[in-house]
C-alpha positions as CSV (number, residue, x, y, z in Angstrom):
1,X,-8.9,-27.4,0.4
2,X,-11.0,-29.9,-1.5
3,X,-13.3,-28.5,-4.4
4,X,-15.6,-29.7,-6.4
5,X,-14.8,-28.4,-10.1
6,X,-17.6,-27.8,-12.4
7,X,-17.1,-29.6,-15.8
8,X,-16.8,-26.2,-17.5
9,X,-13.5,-25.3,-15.4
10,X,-12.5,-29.0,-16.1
11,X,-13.0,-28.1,-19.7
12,X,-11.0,-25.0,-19.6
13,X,-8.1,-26.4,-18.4
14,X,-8.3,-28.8,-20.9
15,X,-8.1,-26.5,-24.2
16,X,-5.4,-23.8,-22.3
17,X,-3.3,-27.0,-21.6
18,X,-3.9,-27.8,-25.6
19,X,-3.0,-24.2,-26.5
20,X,-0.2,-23.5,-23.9
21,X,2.8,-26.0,-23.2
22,X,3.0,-25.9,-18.7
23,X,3.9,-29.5,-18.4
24,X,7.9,-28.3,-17.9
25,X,7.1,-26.0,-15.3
26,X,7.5,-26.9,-11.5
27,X,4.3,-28.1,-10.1
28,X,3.0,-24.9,-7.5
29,X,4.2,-22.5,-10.3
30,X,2.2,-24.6,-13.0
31,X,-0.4,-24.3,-10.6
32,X,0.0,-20.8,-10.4
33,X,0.3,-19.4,-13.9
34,X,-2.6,-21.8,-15.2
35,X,-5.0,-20.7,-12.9
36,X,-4.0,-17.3,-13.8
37,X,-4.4,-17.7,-17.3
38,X,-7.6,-19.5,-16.5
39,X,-8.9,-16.3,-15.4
40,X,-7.9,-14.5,-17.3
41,X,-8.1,-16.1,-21.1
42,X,-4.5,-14.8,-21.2
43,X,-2.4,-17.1,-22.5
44,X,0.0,-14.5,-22.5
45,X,0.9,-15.1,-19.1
46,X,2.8,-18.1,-19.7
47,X,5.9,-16.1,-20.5
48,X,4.7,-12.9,-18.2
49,X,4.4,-14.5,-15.1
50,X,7.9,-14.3,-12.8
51,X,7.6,-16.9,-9.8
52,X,10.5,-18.9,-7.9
53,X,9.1,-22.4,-7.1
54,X,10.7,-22.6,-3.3
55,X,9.6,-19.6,-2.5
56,X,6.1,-20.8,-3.3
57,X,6.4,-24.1,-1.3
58,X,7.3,-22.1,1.2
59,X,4.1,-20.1,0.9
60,X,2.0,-22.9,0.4
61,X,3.1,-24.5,3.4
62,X,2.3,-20.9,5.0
63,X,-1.0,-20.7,4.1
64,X,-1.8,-24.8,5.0
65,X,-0.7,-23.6,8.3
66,X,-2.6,-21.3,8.7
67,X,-1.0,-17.7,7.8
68,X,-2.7,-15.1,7.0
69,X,-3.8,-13.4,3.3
70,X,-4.3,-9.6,3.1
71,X,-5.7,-8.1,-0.1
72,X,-4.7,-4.3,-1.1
73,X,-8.6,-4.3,-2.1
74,X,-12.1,-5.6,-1.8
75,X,-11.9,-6.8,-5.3
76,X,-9.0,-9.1,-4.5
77,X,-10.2,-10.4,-1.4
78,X,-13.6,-11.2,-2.4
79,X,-11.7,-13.3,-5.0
80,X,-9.7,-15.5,-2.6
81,X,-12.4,-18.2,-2.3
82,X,-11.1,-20.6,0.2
83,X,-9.9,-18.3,3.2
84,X,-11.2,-14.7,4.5
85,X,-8.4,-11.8,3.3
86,X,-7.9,-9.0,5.4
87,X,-8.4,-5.4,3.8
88,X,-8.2,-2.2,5.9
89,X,-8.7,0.0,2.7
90,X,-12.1,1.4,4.1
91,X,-10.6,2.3,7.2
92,X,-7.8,3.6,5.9
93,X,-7.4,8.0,5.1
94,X,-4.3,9.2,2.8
95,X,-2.8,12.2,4.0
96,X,0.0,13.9,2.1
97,X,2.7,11.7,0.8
98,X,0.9,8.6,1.9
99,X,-2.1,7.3,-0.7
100,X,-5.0,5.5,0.9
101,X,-4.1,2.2,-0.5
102,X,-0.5,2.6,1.2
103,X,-2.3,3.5,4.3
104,X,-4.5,0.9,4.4
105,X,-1.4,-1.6,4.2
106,X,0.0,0.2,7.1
107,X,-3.3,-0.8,9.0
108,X,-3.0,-4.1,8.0
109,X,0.5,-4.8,8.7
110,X,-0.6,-3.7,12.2
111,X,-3.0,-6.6,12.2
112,X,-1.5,-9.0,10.9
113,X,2.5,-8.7,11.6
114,X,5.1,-10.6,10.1
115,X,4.3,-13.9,8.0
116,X,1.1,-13.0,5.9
117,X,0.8,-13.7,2.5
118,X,0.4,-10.1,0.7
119,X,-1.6,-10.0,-2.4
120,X,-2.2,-6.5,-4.6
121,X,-3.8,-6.4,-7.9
122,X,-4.5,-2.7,-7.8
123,X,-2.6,-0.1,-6.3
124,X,1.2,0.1,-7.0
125,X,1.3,2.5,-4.1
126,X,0.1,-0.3,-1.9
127,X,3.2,-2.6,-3.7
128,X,5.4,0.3,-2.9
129,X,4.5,0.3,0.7
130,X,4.7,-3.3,1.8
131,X,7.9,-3.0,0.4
132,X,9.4,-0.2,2.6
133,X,8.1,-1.6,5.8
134,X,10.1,-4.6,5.5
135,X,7.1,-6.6,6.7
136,X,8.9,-10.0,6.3
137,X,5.8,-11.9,4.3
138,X,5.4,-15.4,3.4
139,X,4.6,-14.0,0.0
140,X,3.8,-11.0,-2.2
141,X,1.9,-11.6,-4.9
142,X,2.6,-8.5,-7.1
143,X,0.1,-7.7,-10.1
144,X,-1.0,-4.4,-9.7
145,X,-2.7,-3.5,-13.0
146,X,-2.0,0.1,-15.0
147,X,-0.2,2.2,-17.0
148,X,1.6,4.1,-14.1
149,X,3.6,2.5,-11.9
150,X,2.8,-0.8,-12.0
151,X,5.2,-1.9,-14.0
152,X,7.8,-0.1,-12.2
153,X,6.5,-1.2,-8.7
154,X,6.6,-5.2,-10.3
155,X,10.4,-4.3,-10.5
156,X,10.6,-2.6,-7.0
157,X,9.4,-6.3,-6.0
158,X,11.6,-8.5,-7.7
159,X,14.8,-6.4,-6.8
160,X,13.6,-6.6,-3.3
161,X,14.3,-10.1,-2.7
162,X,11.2,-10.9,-1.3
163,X,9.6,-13.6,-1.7
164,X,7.0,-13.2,-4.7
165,X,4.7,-13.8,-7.7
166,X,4.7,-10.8,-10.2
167,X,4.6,-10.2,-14.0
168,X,6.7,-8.1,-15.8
169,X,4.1,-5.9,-18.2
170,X,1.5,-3.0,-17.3
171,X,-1.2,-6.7,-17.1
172,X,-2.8,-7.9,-14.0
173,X,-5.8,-7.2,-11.7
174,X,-7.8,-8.2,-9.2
175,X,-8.6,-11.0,-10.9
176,X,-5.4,-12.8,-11.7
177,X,-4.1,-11.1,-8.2
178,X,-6.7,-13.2,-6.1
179,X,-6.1,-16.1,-9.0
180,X,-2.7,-16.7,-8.1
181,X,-3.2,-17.3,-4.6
182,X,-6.1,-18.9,-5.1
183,X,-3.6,-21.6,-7.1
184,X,-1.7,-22.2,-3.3
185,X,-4.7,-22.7,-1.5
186,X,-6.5,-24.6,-3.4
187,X,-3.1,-27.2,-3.9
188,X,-3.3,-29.6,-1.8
189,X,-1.4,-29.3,1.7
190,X,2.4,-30.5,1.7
191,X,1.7,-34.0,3.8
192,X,-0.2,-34.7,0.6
193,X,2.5,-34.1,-1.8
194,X,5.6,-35.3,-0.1
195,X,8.3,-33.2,-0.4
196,X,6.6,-30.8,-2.0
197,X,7.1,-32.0,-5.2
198,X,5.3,-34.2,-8.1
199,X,2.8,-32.9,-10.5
200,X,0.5,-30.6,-10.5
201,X,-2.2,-30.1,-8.6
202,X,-5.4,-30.3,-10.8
203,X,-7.7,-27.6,-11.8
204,X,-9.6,-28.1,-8.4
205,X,-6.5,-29.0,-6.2
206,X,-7.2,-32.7,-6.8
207,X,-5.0,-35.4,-8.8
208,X,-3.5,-34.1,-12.2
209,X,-5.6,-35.0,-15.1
210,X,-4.0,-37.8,-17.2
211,X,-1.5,-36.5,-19.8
């Protein structure tokens, strides 16, 4: 995806990349955690974040080819900018045992099989739940937000083996949730960047400003 970035953004990056050292970081995981600390003024999240750069190559190449994103809610996908994120949460009815945000992942996975990219920012339940149907994702990103749960449901994830993005405090959101992904898609596709590596992807998914 090609943006055009608005001098403020530019700017933004500028004074994080002053205040927070990501220059040693792979390039799609630099990506990542800058754009989540981009919206979130959390600079915090430079030692927060947990993400494994192959698995997020392999993700990015997923999404360039078209896979799709579902979002546990509408907050998250109206978030995720540059593609349309399924989210069955109004469809979906919790009956005993089963919360409506696990059901509505349920209803999803229905949709969209194996191969989607998975992206929760607010309901550990729906974490919980993506993980038990062994729904073989291109990615999870992980960042339910709260004091119940989430943090424990981050864990869940990373023991899983799945392939993922999560954080290891009570943090994250819709926001940074829809952030992080937003960080692959807006990278630009792997025949651009050969091999998948070299430096990051600027602000807007273009060239990396000088350094």
């Amino acid at each position: 995806m090609t943006r055009t970035v608005h001098p403020i953004e530019e700017e933004s990056y500028r004074r994080l990349r002053a205040r927070v050292d990501t220059a040693r970081l792979p390039p799609l995981t630099r990506a990542v955690v800058e754009r989540v600390i981009h919206s979130s003024a959390d600079l915090a999240y430079a030692g927060d974040l947990v993400c494994d750069e192959a698995s997020l190559r392999a993700a990015h190449a997923a999404l360039h080819a078209g896979a799709p994103v579902v979002a546990d809610v509408e907050m998250v996908a109206a978030g995720i900018t540059a593609r349309r994120a399924v989210c069955r949460l109004r469809d979906a009815v919790s009956v005993p045992g089963l919360t409506r945000s696990a059901a509505a992942v349920r209803l999803a996975y229905g949709e969209v099989g194996a191969g989607a990219v998975w992206v929760v920012g607010c309901a550990p339940t729906a974490l919980a739940e993506l993980i038990a149907l062994d729904a073989a994702p291109a990615l999870v990103v992980g960042l339910p937000v709260g004091f119940v749960g989430a943090v424990e449901s981050k864990a869940e994830l990373r023991a899983s083996g799945l392939p993922a993005v999560s954080n290891v405090s009570e943090k994250g959101g819709s926001a940074v949730a829809a952030a992080a992904v937003n960080a692959l898609l807006y990278a630009p596709p792997p025949a651009h960047r050969p091999g998948g590596h070299g430096p990051a992807p600027g602000p807007g998914g273009g060239p990396p400003p000088a350094t």
